[in-house]
C-alpha positions as CSV (number, residue, x, y, z in Angstrom):
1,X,-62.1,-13.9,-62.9
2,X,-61.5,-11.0,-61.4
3,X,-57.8,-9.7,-61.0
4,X,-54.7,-7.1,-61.9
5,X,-53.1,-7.9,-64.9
6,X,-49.3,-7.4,-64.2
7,X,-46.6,-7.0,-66.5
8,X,-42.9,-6.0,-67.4
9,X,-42.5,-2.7,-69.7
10,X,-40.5,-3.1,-72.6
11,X,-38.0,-0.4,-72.5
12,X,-38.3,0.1,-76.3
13,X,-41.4,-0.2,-77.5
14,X,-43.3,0.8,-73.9
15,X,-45.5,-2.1,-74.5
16,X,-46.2,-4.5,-71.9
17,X,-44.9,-8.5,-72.0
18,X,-45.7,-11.6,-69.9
19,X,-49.0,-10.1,-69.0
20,X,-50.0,-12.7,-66.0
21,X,-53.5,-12.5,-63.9
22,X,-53.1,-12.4,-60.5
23,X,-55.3,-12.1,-57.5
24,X,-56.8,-8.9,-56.2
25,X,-54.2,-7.8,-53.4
26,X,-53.7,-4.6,-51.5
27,X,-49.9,-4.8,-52.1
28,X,-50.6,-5.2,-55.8
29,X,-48.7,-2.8,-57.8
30,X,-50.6,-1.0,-60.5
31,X,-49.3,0.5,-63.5
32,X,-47.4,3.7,-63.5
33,X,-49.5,6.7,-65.5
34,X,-48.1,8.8,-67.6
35,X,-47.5,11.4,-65.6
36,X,-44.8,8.9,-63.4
37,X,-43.0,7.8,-66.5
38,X,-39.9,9.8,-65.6
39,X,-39.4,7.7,-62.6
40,X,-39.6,4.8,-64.6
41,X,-36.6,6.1,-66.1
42,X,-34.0,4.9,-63.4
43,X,-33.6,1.9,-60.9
44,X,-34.8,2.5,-57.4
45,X,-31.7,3.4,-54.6
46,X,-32.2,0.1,-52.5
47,X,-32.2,-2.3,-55.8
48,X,-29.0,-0.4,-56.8
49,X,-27.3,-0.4,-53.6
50,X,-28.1,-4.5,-53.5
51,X,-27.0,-4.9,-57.2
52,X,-30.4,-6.2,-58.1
53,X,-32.6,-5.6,-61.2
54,X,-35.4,-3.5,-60.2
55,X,-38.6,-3.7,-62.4
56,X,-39.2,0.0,-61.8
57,X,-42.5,-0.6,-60.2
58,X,-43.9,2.7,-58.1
59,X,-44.7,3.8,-55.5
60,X,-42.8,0.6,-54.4
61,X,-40.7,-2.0,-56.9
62,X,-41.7,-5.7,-56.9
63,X,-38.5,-6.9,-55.3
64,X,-38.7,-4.5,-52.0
65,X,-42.3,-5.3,-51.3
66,X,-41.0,-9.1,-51.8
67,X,-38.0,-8.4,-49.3
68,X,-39.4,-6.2,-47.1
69,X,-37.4,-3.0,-47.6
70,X,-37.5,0.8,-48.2
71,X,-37.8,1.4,-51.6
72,X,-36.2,4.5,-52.7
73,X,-37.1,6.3,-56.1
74,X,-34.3,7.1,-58.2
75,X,-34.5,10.7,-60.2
76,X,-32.8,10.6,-63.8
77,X,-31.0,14.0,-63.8
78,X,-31.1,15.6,-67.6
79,X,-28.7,18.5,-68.2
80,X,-29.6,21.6,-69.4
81,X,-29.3,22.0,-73.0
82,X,-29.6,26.2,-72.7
83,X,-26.9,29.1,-72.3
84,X,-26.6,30.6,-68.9
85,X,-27.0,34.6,-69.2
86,X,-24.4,36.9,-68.2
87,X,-26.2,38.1,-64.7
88,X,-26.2,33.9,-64.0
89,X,-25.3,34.1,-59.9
90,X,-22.8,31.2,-59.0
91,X,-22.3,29.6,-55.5
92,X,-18.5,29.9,-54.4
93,X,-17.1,27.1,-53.0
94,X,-14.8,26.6,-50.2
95,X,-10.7,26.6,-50.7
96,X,-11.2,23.2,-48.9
97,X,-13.8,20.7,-50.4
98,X,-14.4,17.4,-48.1
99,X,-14.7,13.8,-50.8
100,X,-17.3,11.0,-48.8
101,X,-15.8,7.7,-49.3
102,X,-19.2,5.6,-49.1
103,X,-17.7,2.6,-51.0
104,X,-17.4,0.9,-48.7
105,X,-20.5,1.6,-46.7
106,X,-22.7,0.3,-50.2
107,X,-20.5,-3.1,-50.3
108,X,-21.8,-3.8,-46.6
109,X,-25.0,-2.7,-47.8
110,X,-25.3,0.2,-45.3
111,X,-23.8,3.6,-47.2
112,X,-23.5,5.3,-43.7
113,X,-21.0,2.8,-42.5
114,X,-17.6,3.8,-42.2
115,X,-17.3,6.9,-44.1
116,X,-13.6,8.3,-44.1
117,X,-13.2,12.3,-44.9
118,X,-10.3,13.8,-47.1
119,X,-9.7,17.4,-47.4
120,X,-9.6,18.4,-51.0
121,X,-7.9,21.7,-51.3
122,X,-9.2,23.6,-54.5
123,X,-6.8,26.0,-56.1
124,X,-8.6,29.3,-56.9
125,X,-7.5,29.6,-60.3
126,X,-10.1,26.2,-61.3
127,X,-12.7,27.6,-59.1
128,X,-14.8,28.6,-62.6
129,X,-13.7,25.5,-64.3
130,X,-15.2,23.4,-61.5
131,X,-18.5,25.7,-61.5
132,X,-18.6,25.3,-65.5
133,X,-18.5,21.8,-65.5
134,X,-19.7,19.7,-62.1
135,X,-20.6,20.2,-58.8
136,X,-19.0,16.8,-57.7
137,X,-15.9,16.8,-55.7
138,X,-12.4,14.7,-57.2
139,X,-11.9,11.9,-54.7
140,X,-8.5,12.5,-53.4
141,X,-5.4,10.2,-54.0
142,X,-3.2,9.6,-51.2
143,X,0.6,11.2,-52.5
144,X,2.4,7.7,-51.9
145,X,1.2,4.0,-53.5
146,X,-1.1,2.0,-51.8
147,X,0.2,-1.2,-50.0
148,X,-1.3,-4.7,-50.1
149,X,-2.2,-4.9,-46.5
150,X,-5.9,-3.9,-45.8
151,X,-5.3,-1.9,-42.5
152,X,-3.0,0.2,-44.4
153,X,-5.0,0.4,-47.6
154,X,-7.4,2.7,-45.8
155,X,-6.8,6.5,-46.5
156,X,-6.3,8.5,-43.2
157,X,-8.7,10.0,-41.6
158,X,-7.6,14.0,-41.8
159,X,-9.3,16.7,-39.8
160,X,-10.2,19.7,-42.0
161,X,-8.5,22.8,-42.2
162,X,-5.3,21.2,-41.9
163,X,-2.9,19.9,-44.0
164,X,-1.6,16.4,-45.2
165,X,0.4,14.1,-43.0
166,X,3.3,12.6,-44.5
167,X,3.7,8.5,-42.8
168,X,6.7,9.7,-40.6
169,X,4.3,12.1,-38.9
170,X,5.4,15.2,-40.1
171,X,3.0,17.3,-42.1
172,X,3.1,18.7,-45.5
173,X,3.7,22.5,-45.4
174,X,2.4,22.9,-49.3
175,X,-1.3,22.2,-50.2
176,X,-2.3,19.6,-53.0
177,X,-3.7,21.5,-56.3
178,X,-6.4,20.2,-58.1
179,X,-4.5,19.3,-61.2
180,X,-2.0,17.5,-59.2
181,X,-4.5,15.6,-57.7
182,X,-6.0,14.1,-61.5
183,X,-2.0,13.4,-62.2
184,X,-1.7,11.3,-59.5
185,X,-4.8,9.5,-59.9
186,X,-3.9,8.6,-63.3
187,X,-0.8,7.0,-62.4
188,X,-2.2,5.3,-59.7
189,X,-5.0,4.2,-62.3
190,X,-2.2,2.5,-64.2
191,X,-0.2,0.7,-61.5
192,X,0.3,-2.8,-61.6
193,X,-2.2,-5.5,-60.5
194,X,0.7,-8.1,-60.0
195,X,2.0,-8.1,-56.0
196,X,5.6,-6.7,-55.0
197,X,5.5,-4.9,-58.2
198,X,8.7,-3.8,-58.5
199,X,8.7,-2.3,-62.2
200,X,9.8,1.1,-62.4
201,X,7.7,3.9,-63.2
202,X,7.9,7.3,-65.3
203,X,7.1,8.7,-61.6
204,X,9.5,7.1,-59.3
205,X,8.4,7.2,-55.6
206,X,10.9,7.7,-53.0
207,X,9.6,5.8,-49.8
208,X,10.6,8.2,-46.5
209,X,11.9,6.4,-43.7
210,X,10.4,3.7,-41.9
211,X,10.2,2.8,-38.5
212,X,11.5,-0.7,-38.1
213,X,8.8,-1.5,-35.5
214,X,6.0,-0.2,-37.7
215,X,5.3,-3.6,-39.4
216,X,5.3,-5.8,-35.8
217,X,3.2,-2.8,-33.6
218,X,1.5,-0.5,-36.0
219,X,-0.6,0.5,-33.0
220,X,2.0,2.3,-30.9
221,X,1.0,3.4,-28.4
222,X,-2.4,1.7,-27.8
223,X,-2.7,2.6,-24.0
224,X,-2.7,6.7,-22.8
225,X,0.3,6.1,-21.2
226,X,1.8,9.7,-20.2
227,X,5.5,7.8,-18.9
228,X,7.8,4.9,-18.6
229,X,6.7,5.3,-14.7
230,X,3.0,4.8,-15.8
231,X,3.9,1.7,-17.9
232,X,6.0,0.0,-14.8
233,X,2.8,0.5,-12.8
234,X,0.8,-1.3,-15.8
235,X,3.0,-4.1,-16.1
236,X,3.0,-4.5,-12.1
237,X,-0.5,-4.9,-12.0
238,X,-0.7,-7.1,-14.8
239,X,1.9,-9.5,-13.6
240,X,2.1,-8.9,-9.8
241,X,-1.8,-8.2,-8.7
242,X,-4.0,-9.4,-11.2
243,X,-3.5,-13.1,-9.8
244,X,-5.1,-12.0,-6.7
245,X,-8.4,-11.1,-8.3
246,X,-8.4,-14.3,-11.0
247,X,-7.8,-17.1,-8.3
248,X,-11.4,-18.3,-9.5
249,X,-12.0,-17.2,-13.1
250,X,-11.2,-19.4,-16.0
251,X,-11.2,-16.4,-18.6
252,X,-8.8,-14.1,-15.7
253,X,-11.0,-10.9,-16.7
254,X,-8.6,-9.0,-14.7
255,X,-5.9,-10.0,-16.1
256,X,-7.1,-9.4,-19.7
257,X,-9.8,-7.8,-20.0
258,X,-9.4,-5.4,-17.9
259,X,-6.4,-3.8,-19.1
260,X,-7.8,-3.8,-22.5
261,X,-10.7,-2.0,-20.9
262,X,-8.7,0.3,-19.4
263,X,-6.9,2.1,-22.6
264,X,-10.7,3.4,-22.9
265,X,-12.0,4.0,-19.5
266,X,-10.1,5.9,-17.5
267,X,-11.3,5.4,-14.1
268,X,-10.2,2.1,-14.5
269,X,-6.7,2.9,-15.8
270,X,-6.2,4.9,-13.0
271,X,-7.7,2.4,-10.2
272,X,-4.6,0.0,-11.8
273,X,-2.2,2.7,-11.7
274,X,-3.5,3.1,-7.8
275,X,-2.9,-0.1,-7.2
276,X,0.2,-0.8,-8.2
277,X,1.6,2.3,-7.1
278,X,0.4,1.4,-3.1
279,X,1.5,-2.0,-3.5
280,X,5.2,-0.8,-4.8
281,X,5.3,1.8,-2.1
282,X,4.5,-0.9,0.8
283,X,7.1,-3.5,-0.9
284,X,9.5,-1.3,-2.0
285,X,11.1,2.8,-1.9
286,X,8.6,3.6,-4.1
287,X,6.7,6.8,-3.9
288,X,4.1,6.6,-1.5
289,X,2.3,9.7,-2.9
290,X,1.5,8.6,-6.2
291,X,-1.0,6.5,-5.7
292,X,-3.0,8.6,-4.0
293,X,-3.1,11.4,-6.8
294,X,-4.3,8.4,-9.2
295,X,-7.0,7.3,-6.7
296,X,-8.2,10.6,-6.4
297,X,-8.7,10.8,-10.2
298,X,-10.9,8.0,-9.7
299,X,-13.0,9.5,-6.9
300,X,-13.4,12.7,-8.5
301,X,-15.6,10.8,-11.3
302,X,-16.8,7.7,-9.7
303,X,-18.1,8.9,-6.4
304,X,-20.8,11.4,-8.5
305,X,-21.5,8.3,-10.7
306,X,-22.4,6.0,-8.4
307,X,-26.1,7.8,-7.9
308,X,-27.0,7.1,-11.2
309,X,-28.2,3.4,-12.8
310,X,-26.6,3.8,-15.6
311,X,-23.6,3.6,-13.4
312,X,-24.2,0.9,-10.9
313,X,-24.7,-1.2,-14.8
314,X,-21.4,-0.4,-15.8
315,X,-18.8,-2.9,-16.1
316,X,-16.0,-1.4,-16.3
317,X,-17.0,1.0,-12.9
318,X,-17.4,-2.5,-11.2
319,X,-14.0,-3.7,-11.7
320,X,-13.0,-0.4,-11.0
321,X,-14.3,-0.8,-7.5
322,X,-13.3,-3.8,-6.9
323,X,-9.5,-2.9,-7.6
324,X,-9.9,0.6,-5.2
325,X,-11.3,-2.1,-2.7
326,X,-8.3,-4.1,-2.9
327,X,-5.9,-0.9,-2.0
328,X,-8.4,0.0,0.8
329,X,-6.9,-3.2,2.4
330,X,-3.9,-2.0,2.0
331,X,-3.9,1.1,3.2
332,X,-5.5,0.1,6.7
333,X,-1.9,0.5,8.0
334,X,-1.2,3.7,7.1
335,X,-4.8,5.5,8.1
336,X,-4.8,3.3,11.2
337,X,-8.6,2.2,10.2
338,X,-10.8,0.5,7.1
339,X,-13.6,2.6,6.2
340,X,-15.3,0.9,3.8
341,X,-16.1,2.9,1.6
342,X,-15.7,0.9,-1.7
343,X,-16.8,-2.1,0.0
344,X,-20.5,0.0,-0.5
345,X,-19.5,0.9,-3.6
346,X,-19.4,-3.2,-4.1
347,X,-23.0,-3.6,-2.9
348,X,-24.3,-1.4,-5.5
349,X,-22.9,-2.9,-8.1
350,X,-24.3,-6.3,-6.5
351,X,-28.0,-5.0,-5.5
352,X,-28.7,-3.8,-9.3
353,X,-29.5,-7.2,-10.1
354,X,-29.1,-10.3,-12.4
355,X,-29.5,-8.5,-15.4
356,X,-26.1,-7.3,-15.6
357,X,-24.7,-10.4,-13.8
358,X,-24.5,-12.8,-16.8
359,X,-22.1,-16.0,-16.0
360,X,-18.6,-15.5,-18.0
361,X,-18.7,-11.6,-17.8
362,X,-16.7,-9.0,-16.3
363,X,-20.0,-8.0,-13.6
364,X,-19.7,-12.3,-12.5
365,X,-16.1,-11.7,-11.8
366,X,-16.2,-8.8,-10.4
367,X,-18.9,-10.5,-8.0
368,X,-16.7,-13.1,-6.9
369,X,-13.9,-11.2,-5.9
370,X,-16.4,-8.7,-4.3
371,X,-17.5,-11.4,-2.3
372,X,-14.2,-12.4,-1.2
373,X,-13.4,-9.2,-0.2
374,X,-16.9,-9.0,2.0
375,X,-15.5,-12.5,3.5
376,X,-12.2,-10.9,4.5
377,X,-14.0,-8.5,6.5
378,X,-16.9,-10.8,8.0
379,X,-14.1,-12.8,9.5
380,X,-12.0,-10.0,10.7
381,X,-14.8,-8.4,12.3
382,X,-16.9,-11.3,13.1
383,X,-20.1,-10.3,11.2
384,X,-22.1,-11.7,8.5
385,X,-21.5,-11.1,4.9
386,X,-23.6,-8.3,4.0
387,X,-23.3,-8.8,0.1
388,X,-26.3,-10.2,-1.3
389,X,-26.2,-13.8,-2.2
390,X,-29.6,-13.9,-4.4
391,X,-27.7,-14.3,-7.6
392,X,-28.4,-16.5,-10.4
393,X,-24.5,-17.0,-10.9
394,X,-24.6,-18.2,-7.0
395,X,-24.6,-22.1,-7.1
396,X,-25.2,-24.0,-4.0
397,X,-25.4,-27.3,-5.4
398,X,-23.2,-30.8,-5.9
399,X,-23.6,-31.4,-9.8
400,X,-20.8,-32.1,-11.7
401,X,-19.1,-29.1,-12.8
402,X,-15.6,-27.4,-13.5
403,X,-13.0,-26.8,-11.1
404,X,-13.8,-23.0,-11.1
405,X,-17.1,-23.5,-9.9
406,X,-16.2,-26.3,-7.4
407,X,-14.3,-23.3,-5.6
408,X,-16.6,-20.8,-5.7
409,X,-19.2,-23.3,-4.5
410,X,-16.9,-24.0,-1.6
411,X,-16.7,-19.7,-1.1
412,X,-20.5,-19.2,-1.4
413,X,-20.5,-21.8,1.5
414,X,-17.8,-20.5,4.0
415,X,-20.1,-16.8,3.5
416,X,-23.5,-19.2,4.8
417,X,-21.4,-20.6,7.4
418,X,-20.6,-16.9,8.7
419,X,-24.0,-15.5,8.3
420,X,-24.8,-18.6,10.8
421,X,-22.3,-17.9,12.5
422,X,-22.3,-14.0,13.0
423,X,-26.2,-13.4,12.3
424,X,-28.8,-11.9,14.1
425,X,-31.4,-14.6,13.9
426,X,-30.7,-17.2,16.7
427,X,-29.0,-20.5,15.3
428,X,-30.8,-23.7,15.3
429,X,-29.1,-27.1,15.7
430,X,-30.7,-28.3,12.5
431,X,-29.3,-25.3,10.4
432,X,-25.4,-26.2,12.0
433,X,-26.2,-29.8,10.9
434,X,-27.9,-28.8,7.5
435,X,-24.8,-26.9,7.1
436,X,-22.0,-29.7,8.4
437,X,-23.6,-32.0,5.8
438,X,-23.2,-29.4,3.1
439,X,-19.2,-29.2,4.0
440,X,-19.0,-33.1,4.1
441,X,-20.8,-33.2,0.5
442,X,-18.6,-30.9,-1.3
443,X,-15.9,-33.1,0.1
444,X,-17.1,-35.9,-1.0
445,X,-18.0,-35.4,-4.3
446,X,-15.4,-32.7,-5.3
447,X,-13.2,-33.3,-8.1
448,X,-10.1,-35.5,-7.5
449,X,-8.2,-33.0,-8.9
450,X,-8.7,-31.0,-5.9
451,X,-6.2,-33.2,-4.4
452,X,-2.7,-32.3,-3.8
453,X,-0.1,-33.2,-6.5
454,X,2.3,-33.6,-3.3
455,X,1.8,-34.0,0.9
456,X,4.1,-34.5,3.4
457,X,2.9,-34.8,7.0
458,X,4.6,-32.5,9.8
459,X,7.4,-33.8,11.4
460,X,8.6,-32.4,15.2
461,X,10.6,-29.2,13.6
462,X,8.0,-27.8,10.9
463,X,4.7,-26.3,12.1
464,X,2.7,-27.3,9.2
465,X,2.3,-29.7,6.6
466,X,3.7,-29.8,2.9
467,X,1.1,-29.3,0.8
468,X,1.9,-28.9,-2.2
469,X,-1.2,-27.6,-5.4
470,X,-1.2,-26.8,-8.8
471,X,-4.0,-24.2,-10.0
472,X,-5.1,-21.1,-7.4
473,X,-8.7,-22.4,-7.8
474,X,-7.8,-25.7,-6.1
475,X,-6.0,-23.3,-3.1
476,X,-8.4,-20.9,-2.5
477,X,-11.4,-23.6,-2.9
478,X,-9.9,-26.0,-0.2
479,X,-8.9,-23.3,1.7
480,X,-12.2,-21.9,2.2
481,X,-13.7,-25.5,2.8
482,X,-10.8,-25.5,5.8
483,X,-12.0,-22.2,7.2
484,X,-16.1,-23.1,6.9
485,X,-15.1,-26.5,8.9
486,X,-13.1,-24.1,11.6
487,X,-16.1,-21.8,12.0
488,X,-18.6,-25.2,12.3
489,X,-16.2,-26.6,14.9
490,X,-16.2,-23.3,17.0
491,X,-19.8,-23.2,16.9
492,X,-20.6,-26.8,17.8
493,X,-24.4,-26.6,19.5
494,X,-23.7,-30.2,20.7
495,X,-20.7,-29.2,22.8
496,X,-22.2,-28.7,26.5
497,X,-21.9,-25.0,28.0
498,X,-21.7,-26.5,31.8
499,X,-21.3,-30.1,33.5
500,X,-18.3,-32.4,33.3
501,X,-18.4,-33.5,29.8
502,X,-17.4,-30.0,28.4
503,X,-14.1,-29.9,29.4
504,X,-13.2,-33.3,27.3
505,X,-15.3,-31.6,24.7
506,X,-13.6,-28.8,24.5
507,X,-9.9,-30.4,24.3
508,X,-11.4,-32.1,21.4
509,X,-12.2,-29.1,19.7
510,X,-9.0,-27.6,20.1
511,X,-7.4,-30.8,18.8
512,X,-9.4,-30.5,15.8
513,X,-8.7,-26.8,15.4
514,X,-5.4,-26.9,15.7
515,X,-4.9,-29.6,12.9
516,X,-7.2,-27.7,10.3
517,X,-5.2,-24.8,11.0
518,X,-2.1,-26.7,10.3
519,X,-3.0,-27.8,7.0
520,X,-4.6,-24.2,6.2
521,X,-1.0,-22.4,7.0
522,X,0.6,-25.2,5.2
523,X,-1.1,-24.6,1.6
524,X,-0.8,-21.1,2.5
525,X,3.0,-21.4,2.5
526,X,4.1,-23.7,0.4
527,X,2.1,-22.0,-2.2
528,X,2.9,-18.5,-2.2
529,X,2.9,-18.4,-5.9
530,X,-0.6,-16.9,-5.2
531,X,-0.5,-14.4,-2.8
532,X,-3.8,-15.3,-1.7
533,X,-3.1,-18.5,-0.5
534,X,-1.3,-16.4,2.8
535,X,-4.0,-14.1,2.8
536,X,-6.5,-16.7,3.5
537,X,-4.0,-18.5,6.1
538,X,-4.5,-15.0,7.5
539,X,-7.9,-15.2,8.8
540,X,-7.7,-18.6,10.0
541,X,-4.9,-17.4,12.4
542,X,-6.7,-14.4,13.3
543,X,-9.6,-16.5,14.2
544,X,-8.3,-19.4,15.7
545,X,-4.6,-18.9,16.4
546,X,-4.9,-18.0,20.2
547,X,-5.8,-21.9,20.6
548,X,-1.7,-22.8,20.1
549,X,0.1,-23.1,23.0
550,X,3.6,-24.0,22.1
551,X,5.9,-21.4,21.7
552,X,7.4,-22.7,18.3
553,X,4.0,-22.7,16.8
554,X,3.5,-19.6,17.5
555,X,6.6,-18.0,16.5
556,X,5.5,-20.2,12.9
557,X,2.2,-18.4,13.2
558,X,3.4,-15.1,13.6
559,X,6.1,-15.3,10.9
560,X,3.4,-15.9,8.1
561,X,1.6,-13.1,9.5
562,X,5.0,-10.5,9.3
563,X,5.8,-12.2,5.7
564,X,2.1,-11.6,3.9
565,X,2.2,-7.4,5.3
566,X,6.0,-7.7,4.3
567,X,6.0,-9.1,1.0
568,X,2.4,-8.3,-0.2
569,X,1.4,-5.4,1.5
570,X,-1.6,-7.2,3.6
571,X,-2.0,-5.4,7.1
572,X,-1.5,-7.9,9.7
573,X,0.1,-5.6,12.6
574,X,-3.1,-5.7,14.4
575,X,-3.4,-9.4,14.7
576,X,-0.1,-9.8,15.7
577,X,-0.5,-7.5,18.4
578,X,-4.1,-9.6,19.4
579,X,-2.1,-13.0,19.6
580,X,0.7,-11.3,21.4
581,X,-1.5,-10.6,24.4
582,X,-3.4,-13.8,24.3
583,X,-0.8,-16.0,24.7
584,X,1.0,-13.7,27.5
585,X,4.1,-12.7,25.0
586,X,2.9,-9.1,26.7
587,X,0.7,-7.8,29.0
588,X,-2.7,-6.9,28.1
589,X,-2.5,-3.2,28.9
590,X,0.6,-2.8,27.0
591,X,0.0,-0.8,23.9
């Protein structure tokens, strides 16, 4: 039978026990020579690292080639048993030696993982002891004890070259000798292993004083915040703006992620600072210039960015975007125009493709408020949505699903509706009746929870209904249902275009119209809790308002119009000014 005979070396008498035939195998180990016997002399690195036996084995042991990992010889170092001569050259070290704390690295089983650096100062005067005797530097000990709580268990991280900090932030002025630093090691040797030891010692320690918020925020501050200014304009955004971009995102990234994000990216710290500090400015006396020395931070590194796809993958650019969009809206009343330009800066984003679009992220709800955005503008300007709509988080159909998705459902199908609407290719008849039956599906088969906790019809003196809803998903997914049914009614193939049916036709329309508008203000209003709710009231008055003819509506529609630019900074003066002339309030050459 032929085979390698394999075997365990007996540290004591060399000889070899448990001798075992095995099969010929290339990853058989053969027995060390003689010349290799000093290896033998000392575990390998990776068995030590893993606190494993190692059978000493070369060129690999038996237990790496078993697990599959690097196996590192380990060299047994003698020391020299002969005098040094008098012309012996020595190496000077540094004043300031720097200790590796891989401790912790070799308990995780990776000695490169968090490695903390200490200055060691060395006091001239034991340079030729430390030469004499090792070439090893004394782990430093930290001047005051050691406290139970992990965190603060850590040593600090200190640069090099500079000296101690004390915990009150001040830094020693003195340097640490050598010696001291083996007297305080000892007595930290000795402490007690018992919790809240409170025995005292031959050294007593003197705590300095404490700050009395260091225990409940031992982060302060965790944001670059330069000024109490700075942190209103956080705190605005987070509880004033970031309800606008949420309305249909369970995990509200922009409320929560993204200021998280944002104490490490700055472009998106300032794009919050931008928008809060234009929304504060059109609400309030706030300065009107600030926000535009923030958003110009952001340009000065975004706009070069955008070229690259490393970019366009980014996350945290995304949401940046998406928040400059929003104060592009805002400002259309100041330059007198909307460019656009972030709105590109959206498509980007959008056009790199699924990859980075994965459902529950950041990149999916930056889409959806993206798309939103691109909605706003398709209806102001009667166009089709340009963003693209090939997504894999874009669902079209009826399955049961969560609220969340119910609404965005409802959005993906007012944008369809629009691009019917407002596209080049010439509409069919069966695509507007494909598309009616898509609005009567979702709803039908919509969660009941959809439904209004309270309703109250209009009576002669209000304009609109009562209509009262919980959640801002349930809002802005009924109210996009309202405005795809507007747009369907509008654009009604079966209504004739001569003869005399069309003028009953048309009164019917208008009939229709005018009660879907209704209920759309009526959400709007009596849900101003979220700020979109009267945005998307908005649109449906700048599309179809001109169909009211009593005064007192009107007067109804134009107050929600002057109390969204009012109170949340949404340009409206141009509608107004639209609806003025088409119901004869003024002339049509009046500007």
């Amino acid at each position: 039978m032929s085979g390698t005979l394999v075997g365990a070396q007996n540290r004591s008498t060399g000889n070899i026990d448990r001798i075992t035939p095995r099969p010929e195998d290339p990853t058989t180990l053969r027995m060390p020579s003689s010349e290799q016997s000093e290896l033998l002399a000392t575990p390998c690195v990776t068995c030590r690292e893993h606190h494993l036996k190692c059978d000493r084995s070369v060129p690999r042991c038996g237990r790496c080639v078993r697990a599959g990992r690097e196996c590192k010889l380990g060299f047994k170092f003698k020391p020299s048993k002969g005098s040094f001569t008098r012309d012996q050259r020595w190496l000077k070290p540094p004043r300031t030696l720097i200790y590796i704390d891989e401790t912790r690295g070799l308990s995780n089983g990776n000695a490169t993982d968090d490695i903390s650096q200490y200055d060691i100062p060395v006091d001239e005067t034991h340079a030729s002891d430390q030469r004499s005797s090792s070439s090893s530097a004394t782990p430093p000990v930290s001047a005051h004890p050691p406290q139970h709580d992990d965190a603060r268990n850590r040593p600090p991280v200190i640069v090099q070259g500079q000296p101690l900090p004390r915990d009150n932030g001040v830094f020693e002025n003195e340097r640490i000798s050598a010696s001291e630093v083996h007297i305080r090691r000892e007595a930290l040797e000795a402490k007690s292993t018992e919790p809240y030891d409170m025995r005292v010692r031959s050294t007593t320690y003197i705590p300095p004083p404490r700050n009395p918020l260091a225990d409940n925020f031992p982060n302060i501050p965790n944001l670059p915040l330069k000024s109490r200014t700075e942190a209103v304009l956080f705190r605005h955004y987070i509880q004033k703006l970031a309800i606008c971009l949420d309305l249909c995102d369970p995990l509200r990234h922009f409320e929560l992620v993204v200021p998280e994000r944002a104490g490490e990216c700055h472009t998106l710290l300032n794009a919050i600072f931008a928008i809060a500090a234009r929304h504060l400015s059109h609400t309030t006396d706030f300065d009107p210039l600030a926000s535009n020395r923030y958003h110009d931070e952001c340009l000065k590194y975004l706009i070069p960015m955008l070229n690259h796809a490393s970019t366009v993958s980014d996350e945290n650019m995304f949401a940046a975007t998406i928040i400059l969009r929003m104060l592009e809206e805002m400002d259309v009343p100041t330059t007198g125009q909307d460019n656009y330009s972030h709105l590109l800066g959206i498509h980007a984003f959008v056009n790199v493709g699924d990859q980075y679009m994965v459902p529950g992220s950041l990149s999916a709800a930056s889409f959806w408020v993206g798309l939103r955005q691109e909605i706003y503008i398709a209806v102001i300007t009667q166009q089709p949505v340009k963003l693209s709509l090939d997504h894999y988080v874009v669902d079209r159909s009826f399955e049961p699903t969560d609220d969340y998705t119910w609404s965005n459902r409802a959005i993906v199908l007012l944008a369809d509706v629009l691009n019917f609407c407002f596209g080049g290719n010439p509409s069919t008849p069966s695509h507007w009746t494909a598309l009616d039956e898509a609005t009567l599906r979702w709803s039908t088969t919509r969660p009941p929870s959809f439904n209004p906790f309270f309703y109250r019809e209009r009576t002669s003196s209000p304009a609109f209904p009562e209509v009262w809803h919980g959640s801002s998903c349930h809002v802005i997914g009924i109210q996009h249902h309202i405005l795809a049914q507007l747009f369907l009614i509008q654009f009604d193939p079966s209504i004739p275009k001569v003869g005399t049916n069309r003028r009953a036709a048309v009164k019917q329309m208008t009939h229709r119209i005018e009660i879907l508008v209704r209920e759309l203000c009526g959400i709007g209003v009596c849900n101003q809790w979220t700020p979109p709710a009267m945005f998307t009231a908005c649109m449906g008055i700048a599309m179809f308002g001109d169909q009211f003819g009593e005064r007192s509506d009107q007067e109804a529609l134009l107050d929600i119009l002057k109390r969204t630019e009012a109170e949340h900074a949404r340009p409206t003066a141009a509608i107004q000014q639209q609806l003025l002339r088409a119901w004869g309030w003024v002339p049509d050459d009046d500007e």
